[in-house]
N, C-alpha and C positions, 0 to 999 in steps of 0.2 A: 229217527225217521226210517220206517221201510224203506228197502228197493221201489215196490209198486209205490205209494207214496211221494215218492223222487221222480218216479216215473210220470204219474200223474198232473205233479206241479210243473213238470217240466213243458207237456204236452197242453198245459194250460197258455200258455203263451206261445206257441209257438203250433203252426198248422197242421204239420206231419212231420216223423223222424225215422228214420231208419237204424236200424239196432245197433249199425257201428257209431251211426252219433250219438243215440243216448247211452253207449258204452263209454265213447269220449268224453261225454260233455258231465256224465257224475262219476267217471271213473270208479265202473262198475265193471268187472268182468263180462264176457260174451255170456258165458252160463248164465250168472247171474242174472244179467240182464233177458236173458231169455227166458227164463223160469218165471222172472216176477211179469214179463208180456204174457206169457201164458194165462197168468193167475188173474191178470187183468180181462184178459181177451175171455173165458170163462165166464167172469162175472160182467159181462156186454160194457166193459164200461172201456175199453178201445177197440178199435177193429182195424184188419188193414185196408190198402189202398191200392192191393194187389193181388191176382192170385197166389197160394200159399206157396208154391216152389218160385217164382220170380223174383230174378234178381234184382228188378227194381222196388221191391218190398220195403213200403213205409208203414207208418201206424200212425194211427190220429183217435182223438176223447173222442167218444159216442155224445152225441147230444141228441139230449132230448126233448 
């Protein structure tokens, strides 16, 4: 299974995350995990729940 994948299922259940817990919770590197939010955030399919520099920076699925 992908990163984004993992990423995706995870945010399935769950409302919003912020990139230290979905680095904790599939024990996935900080890069890693950021590269594959990018690749998601790209194809609209999460978005955050903050402006891009704040430090209270979550991410949650796009629904549509």
């Amino acid at each position: 299974m992908t990163s984004e994948a993992m990423i995706r299922e995870l945010l399935e259940s769950n409302s919003s995350l912020s990139t230290a817990e979905i680095t904790s919770k599939l024990g996935l590197s900080r890069s890693a995990t950021q590269y594959a939010l990018n690749k998601l955030l790209n194809a609209n399919e999460v978005e955050r729940t903050a402006p891009l520099r704040s430090p209270k920076q979550r991410y949650r699925k796009v629904t549509h």
